[in-house]
C-alpha positions in Angstrom: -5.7 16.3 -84.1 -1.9 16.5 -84.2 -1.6 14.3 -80.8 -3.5 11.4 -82.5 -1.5 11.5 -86.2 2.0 12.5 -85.4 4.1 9.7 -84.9 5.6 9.6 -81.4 9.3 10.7 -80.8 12.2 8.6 -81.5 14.3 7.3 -78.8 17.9 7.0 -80.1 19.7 4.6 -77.3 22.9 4.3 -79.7 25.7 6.2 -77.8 27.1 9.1 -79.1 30.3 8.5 -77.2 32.9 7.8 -78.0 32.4 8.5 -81.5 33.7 5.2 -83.3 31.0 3.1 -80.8 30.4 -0.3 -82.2 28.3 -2.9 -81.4 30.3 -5.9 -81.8 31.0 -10.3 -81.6 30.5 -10.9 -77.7 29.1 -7.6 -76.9 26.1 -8.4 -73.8 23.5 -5.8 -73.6 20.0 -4.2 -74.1 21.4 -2.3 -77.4 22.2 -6.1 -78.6 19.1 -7.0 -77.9 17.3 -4.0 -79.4 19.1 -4.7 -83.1 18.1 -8.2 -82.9 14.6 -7.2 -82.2 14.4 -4.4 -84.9 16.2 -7.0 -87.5 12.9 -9.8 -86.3 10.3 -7.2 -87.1 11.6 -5.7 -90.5 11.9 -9.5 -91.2 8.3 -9.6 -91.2 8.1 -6.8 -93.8 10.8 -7.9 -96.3 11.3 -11.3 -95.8 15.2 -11.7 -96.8 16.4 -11.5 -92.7 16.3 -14.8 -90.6 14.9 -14.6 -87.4 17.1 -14.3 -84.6 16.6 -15.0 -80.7 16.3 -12.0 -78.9 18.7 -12.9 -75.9 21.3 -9.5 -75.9 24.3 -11.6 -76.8 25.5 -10.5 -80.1 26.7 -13.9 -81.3 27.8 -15.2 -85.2 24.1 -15.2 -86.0 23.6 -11.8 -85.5 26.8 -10.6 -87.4 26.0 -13.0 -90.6 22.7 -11.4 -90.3 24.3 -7.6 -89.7 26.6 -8.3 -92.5 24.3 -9.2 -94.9 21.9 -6.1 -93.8 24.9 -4.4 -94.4 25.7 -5.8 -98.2 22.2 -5.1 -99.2 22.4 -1.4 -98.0 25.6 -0.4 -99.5 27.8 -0.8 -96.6 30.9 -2.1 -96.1 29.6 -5.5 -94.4 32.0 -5.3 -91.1 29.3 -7.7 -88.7 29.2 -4.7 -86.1 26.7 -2.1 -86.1 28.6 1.0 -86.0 26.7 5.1 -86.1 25.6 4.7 -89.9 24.4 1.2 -89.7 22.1 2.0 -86.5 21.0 5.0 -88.6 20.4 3.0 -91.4 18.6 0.3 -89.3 16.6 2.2 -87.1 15.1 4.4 -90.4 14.3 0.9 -92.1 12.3 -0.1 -88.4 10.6 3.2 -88.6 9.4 2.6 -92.1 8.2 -1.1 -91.6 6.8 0.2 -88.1 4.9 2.7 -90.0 4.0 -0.1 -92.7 2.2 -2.1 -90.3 0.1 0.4 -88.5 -1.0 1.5 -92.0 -2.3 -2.3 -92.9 
C-alpha cells in the first residue's frame, strides 16, 4: 500500500556548491530549462505566469517572469533564481504536481 500512495522522491538538481549559486541572464543549461518548465506547469494551476519556451537559455523573458514569481512570494525580485527561490519554486511545482494528480 505505501509503494502506490507515497509520493516518489524528490530530485533536487540545484547545486549546493558553491553556496551563493545563481541561475542567471545568459546562463545555457538543463537547470534553465527545468525552471522554465516548472514555471509553464504551475501556470496551468494559477494562471498569473506567462508561458515561456522551454529552450535552456535563460533570457529577459524568463527573468521578468522569475522577478515577478519572486514579488508575489515575498522575495527580493533579483531575475535569478538563487537557493531560496528554487526552494520556493520547486515546493510550489510539488503542490500543483500534486493538484493535478488529485483532479
Amino acid at each position: 500500500i505505501l509503494d502506490e500512495t507515497s509520493l516518489p522522491a524528490p530530485v533536487i538538481p540545484f547545486p549546493s556548491y558553491p553556496s551563493d549559486y545563481k541561475i542567471r541572464l545568459g546562463d545555457k543549461s538543463f537547470l534553465v530549462a527545468t525552471v522554465q518548465f516548472m514555471l509553464n506547469e504551475i501556470g496551468v494551476i494559477y494562471n498569473v505566469i506567462d508561458t515561456l519556451e522551454i529552450d535552456g537559455m535563460y533570457g529577459e523573458k524568463t527573468a521578468e517572469i522569475i522577478r515577478n514569481f519572486q514579488e508575489r512570494g515575498g522575495l527580493p525580485a533579483t531575475g535569478e533564481v538563487d537557493r531560496r527561490t528554487w526552494a520556493i519554486l520547486a515546493r510550489i511545482y510539488n503542490i500543483s504536481m500534486h493538484y493535478i494528480e488529485q483532479y
